[in-house]
C-alpha positions as a Markdown table, in Angstrom:
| # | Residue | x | y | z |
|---|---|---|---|---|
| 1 | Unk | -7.4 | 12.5 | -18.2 |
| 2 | Unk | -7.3 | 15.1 | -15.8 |
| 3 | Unk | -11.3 | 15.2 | -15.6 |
| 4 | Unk | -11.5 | 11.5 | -15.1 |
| 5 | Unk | -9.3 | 11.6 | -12.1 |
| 6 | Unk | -11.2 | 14.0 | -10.6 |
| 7 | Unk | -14.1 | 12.7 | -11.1 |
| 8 | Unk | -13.4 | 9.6 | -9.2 |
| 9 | Unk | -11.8 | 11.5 | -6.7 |
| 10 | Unk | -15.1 | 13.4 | -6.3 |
| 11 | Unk | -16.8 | 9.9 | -6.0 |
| 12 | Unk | -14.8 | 8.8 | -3.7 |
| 13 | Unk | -15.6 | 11.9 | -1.2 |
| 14 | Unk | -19.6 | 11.0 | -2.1 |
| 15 | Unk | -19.0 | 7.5 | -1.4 |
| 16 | Unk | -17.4 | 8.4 | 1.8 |
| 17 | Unk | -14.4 | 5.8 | 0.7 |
| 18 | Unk | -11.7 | 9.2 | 0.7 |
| 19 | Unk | -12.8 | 10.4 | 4.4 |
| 20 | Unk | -12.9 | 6.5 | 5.6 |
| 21 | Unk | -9.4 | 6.3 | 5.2 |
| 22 | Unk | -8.8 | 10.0 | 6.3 |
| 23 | Unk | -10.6 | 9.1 | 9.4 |
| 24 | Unk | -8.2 | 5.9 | 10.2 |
| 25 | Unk | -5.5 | 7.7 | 9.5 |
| 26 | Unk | -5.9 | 10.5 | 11.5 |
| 27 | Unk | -7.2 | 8.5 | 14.9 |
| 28 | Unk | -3.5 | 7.0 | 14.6 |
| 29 | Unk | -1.6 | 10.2 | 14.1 |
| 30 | Unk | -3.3 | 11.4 | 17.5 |
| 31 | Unk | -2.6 | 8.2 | 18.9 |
| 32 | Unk | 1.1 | 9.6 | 18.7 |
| 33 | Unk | 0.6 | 12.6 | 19.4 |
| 34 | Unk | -1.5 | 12.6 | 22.3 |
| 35 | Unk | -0.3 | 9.1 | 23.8 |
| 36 | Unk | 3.5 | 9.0 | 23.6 |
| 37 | Unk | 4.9 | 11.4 | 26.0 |
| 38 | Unk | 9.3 | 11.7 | 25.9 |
| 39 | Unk | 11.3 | 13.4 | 27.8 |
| 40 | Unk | 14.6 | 14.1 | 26.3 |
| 41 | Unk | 18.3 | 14.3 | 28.2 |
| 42 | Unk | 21.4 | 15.4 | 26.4 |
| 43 | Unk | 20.2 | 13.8 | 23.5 |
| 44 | Unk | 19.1 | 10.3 | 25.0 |
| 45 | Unk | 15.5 | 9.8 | 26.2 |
| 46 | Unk | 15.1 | 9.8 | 29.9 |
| 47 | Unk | 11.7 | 8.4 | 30.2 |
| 48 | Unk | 8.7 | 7.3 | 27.5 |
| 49 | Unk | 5.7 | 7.0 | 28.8 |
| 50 | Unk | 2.5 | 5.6 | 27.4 |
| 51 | Unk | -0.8 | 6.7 | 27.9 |
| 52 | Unk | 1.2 | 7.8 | 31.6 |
| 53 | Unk | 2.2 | 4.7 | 32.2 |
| 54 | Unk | 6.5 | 4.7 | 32.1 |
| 55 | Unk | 7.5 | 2.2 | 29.3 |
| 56 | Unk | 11.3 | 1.9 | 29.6 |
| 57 | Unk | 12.0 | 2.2 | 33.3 |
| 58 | Unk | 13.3 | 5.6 | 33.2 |
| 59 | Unk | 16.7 | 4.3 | 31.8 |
| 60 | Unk | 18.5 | 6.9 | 28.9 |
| 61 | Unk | 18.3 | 5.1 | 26.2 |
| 62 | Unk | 18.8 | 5.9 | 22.6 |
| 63 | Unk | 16.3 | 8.2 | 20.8 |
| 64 | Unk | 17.0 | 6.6 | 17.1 |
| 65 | Unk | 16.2 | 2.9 | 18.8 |
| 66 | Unk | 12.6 | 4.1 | 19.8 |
| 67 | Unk | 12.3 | 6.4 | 16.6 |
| 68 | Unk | 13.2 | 3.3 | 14.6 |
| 69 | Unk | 10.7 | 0.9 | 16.2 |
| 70 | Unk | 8.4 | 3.7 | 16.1 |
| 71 | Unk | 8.2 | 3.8 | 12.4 |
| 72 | Unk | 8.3 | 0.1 | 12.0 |
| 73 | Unk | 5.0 | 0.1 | 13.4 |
| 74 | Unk | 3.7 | 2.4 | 11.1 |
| 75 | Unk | 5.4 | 0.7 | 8.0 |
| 76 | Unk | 4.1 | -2.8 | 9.4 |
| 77 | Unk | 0.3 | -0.9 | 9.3 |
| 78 | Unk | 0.9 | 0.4 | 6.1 |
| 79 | Unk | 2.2 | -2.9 | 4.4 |
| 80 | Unk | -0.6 | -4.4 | 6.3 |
| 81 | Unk | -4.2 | -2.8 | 7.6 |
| 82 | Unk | -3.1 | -0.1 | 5.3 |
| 83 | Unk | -2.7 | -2.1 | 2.0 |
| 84 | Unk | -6.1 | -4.5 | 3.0 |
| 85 | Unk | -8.0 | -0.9 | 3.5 |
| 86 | Unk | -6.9 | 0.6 | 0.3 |
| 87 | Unk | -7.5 | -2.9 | -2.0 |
| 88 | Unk | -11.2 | -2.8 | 0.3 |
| 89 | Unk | -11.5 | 0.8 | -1.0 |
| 90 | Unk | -10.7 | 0.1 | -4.5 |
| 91 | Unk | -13.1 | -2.1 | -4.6 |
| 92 | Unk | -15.8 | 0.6 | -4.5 |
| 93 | Unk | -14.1 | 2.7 | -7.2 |
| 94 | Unk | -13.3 | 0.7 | -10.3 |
| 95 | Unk | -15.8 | -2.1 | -10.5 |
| 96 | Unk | -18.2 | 0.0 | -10.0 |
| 97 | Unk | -17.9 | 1.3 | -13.8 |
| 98 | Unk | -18.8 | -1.8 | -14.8 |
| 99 | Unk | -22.6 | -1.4 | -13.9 |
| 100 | Unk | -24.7 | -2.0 | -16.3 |
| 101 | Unk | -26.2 | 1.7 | -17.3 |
| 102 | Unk | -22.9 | 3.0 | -16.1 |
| 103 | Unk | -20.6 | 1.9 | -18.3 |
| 104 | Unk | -23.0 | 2.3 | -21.6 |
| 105 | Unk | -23.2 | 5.8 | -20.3 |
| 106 | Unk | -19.3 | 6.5 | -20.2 |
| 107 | Unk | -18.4 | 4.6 | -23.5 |
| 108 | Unk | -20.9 | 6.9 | -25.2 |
| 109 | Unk | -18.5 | 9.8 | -24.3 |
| 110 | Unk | -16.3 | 11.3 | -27.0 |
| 111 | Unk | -13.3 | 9.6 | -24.8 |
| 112 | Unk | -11.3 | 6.1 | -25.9 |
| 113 | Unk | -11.7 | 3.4 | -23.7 |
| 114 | Unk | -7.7 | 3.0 | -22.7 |
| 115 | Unk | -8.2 | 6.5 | -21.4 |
| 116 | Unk | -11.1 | 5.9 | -19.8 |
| 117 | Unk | -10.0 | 3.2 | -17.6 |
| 118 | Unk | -6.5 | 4.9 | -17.0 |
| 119 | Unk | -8.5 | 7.7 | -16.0 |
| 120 | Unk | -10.2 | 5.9 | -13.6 |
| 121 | Unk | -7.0 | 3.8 | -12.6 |
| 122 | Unk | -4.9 | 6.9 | -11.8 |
| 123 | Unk | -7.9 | 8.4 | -10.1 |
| 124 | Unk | -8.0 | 5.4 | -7.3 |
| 125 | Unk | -4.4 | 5.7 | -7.3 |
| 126 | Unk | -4.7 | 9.2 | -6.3 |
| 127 | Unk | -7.4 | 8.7 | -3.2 |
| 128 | Unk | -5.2 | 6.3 | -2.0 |
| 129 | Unk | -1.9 | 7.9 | -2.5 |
| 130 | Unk | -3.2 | 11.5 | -0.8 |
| 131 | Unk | -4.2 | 9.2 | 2.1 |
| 132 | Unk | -1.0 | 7.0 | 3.1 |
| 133 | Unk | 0.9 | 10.4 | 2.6 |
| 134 | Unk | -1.3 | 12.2 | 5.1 |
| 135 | Unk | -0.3 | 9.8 | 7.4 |
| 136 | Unk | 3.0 | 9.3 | 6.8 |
| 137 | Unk | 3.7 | 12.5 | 6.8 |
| 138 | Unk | 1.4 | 13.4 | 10.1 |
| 139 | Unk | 3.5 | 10.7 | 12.0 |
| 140 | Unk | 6.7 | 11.6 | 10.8 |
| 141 | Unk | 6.0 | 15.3 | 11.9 |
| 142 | Unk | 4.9 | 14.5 | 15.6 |
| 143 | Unk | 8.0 | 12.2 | 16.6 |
| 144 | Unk | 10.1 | 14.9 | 14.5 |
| 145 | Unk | 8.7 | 17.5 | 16.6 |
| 146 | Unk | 9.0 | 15.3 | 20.0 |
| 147 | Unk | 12.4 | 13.8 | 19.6 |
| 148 | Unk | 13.6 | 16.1 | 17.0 |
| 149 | Unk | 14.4 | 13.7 | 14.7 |
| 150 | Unk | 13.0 | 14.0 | 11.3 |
| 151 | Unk | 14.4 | 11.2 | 9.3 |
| 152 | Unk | 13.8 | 11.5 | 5.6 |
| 153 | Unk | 14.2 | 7.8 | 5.1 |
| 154 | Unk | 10.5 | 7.9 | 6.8 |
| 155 | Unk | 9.1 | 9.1 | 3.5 |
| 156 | Unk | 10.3 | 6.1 | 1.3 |
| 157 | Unk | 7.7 | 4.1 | 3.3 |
| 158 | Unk | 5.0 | 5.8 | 1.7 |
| 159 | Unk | 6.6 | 5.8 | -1.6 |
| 160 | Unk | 7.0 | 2.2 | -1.3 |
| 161 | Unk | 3.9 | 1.6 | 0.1 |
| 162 | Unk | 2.0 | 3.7 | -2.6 |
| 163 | Unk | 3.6 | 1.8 | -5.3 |
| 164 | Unk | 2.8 | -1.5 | -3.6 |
| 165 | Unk | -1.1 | -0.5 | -3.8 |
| 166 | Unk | -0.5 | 0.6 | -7.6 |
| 167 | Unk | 0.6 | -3.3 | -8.4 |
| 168 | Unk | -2.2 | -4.7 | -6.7 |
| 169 | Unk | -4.7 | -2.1 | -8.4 |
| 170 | Unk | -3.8 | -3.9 | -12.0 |
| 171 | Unk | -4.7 | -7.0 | -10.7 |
| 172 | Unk | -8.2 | -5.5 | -9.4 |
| 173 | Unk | -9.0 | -3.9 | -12.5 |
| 174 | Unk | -8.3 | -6.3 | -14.3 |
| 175 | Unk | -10.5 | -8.9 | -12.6 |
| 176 | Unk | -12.6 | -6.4 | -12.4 |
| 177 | Unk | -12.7 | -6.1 | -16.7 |
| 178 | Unk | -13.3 | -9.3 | -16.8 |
| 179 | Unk | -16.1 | -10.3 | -14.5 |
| 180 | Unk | -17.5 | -7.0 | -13.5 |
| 181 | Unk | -17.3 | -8.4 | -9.9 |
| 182 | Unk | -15.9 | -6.3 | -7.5 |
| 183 | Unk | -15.7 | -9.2 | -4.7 |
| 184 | Unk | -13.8 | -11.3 | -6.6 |
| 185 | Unk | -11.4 | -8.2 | -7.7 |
| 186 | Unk | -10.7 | -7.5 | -4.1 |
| 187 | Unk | -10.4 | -11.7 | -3.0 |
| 188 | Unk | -7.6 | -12.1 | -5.9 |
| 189 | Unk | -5.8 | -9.1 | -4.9 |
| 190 | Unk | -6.1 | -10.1 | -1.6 |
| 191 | Unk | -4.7 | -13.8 | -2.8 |
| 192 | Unk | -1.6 | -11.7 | -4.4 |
| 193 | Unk | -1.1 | -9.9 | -1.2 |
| 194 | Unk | -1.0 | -13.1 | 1.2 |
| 195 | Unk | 0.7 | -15.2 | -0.9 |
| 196 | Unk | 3.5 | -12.9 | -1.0 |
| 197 | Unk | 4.5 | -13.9 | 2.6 |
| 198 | Unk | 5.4 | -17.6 | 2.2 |
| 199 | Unk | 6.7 | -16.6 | -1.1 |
| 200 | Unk | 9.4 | -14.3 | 0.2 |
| 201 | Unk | 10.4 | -17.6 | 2.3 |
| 202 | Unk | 10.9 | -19.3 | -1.0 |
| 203 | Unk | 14.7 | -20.6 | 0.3 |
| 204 | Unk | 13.0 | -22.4 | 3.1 |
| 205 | Unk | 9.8 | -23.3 | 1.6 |
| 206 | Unk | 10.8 | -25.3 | -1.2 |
| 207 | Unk | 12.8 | -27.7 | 0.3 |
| 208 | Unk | 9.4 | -28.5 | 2.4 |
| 209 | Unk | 8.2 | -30.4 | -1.2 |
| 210 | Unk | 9.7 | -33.6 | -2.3 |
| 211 | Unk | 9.2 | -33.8 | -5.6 |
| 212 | Unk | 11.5 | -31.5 | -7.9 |
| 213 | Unk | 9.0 | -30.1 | -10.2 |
| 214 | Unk | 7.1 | -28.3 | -6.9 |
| 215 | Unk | 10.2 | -26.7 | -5.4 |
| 216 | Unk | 10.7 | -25.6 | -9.1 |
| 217 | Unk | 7.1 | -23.7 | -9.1 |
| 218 | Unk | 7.6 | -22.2 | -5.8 |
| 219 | Unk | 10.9 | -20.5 | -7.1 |
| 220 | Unk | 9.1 | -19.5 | -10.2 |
| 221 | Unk | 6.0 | -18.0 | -8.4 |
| 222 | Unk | 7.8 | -16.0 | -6.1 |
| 223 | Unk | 9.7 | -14.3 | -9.4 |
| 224 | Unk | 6.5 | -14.2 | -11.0 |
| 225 | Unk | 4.4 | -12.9 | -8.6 |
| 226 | Unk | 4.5 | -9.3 | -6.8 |
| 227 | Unk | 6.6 | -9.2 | -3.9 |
| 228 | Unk | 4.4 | -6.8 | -1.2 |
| 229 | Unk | 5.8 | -8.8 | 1.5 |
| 230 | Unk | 9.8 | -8.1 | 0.0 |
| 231 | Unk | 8.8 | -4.6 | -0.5 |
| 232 | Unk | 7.5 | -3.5 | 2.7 |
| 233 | Unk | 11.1 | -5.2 | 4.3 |
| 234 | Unk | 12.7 | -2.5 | 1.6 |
| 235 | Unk | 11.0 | 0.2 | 3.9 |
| 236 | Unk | 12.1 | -1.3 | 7.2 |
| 237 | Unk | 15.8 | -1.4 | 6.0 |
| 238 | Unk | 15.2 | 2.4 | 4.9 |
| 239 | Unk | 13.9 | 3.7 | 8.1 |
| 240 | Unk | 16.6 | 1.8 | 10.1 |
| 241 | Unk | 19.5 | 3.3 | 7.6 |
| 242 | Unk | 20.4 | 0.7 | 6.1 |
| 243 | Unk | 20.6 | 0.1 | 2.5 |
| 244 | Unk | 19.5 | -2.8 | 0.1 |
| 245 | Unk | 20.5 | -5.5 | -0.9 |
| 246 | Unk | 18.6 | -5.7 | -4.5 |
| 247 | Unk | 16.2 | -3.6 | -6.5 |
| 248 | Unk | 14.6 | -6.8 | -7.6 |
| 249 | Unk | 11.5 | -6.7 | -5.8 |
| 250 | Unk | 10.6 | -3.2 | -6.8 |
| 251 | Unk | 11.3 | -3.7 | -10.5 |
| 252 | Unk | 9.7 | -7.3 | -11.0 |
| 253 | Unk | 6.9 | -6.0 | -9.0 |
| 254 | Unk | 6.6 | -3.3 | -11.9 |
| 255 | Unk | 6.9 | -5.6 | -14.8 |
| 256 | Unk | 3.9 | -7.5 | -13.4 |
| 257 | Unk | 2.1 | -4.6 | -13.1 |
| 258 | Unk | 2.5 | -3.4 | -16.7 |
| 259 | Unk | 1.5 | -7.0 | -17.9 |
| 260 | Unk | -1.6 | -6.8 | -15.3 |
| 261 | Unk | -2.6 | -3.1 | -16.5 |
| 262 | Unk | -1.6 | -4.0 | -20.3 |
| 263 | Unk | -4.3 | -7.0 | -20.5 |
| 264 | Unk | -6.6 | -5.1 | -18.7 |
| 265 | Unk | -6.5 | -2.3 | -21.4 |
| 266 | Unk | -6.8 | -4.8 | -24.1 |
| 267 | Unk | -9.5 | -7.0 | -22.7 |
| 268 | Unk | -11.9 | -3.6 | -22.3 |
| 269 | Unk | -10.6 | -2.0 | -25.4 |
| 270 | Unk | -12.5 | -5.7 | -27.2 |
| 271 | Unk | -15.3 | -6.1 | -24.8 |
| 272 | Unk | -19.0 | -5.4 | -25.9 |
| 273 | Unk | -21.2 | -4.2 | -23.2 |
């Protein structure tokens, strides 16, 4: 297993996919660190200035507020651009085993073929992961070191964030068993993500329908389907300090993702190539 994760980690660094994402993630840790400029007062910020120009009218305000909205914006772009960028960058790691040559080549190998998808599963998993926590932690270490705040709740986001990509990896590779496409792997994933907006307005959106029936589906998709939108709010609520509500989100999201990743096992484990 080990050897399969590396190897697609190793393809990832040929492919360029690894340092793609390396690359967007560190132009917006300098965008912190060489834009955002504070001056700190007893404790209050006297004056935040971006790229020079003064952004709160050199009133003390709280530094938590600005730390807070700070790391929404980076939970927003991780829930967001950073989730579309890793499902985009999946894309060229497990459909591609699927080639014809390729995969004749790898079932040939002394290794089962729930293994050797795992292997492959865990390994994307990995590229991605090392990624959102390189940023994470990047940002959370320059507004620690310029307001001297280092809030811990910070690192939940990526947690959250890295789990949210492993849902939507069992839905690609599991299209991805099926057709050996990995366009319409990323476009359903992509489908799962959206849809998981309106969804998380369920309360409000089904009353929109008039017949009973239809306001029953919506309720039952939004239980059914993975809940990005639900989950990236979960990491909001953790960097402001406050707690949650439910653990619903994270653990339906999981049962989805073991049906997703179970089918997708069996369907490859009975497929002839």
């Amino acid at each position: 297993m080990y050897a399969l994760v590396r190897d697609t980690f190793r393809e990832s660094l040929a492919r360029k996919i690894f340092w793609g994402f390396l690359g967007c993630s560190t132009a917006l840790i300098l965008f912190f660190l060489l834009a955002l400029n504070i001056d700190l007062v007893e404790g209050a910020m006297a004056a935040v200035t971006l790229f020079g120009k003064e952004v709160d009218g050199g009133q003390l305000v709280n530094v938590q507020l600005i730390v807070h909205k700070i790391l929404g914006v980076v939970a927003a772009f991780l829930f967001t651009a950073g989730l579309f960028l890793a499902v985009f960058a999946s894309a060229g790691l497990i459909p591609t085993v699927f080639e014809p040559g390729r995969i004749e080549l790898l079932l040939s190998k002394p290794v089962s073929r729930p293994r050797l998808l795992l292997g492959r599963y865990f390994g994307t998993l990995a590229v991605i992961a090392c990624n959102m926590f390189y940023l994470v932690l990047g940002v959370w270490a320059v507004l620690g070191v310029k307001t001297h705040i280092w809030n811990l709740n910070f690192l939940l986001a990526a947690v959250l964030a890295v789990f949210a990509f492993a849902v939507l990896l069992t839905v690609v590779l599991l299209v991805a068993v099926l057709s050996s496409s990995g366009v319409l792997a990323t476009m359903v994933a992509y489908f799962f993500l959206i849809m998981s907006v309106p969804l998380a307005q369920h309360a409000q959106l089904a009353p929109l329908f008039r017949r009973p029936w239809a306001r029953e589906v919506v309720k039952w998709l939004y239980y059914v389907f993975p809940k990005i939108y639900d989950l990236g709010n979960m990491a909001r609520l953790a960097m402001e300090g406050k707690g949650f509500q439910t653990w619903m989100p994270v653990w339906s999201s999981g049962v989805f993702a073991m049906v997703m990743l179970t089918a997708g096992l069996w369907f490859f484990a009975r497929k002839d190539y």
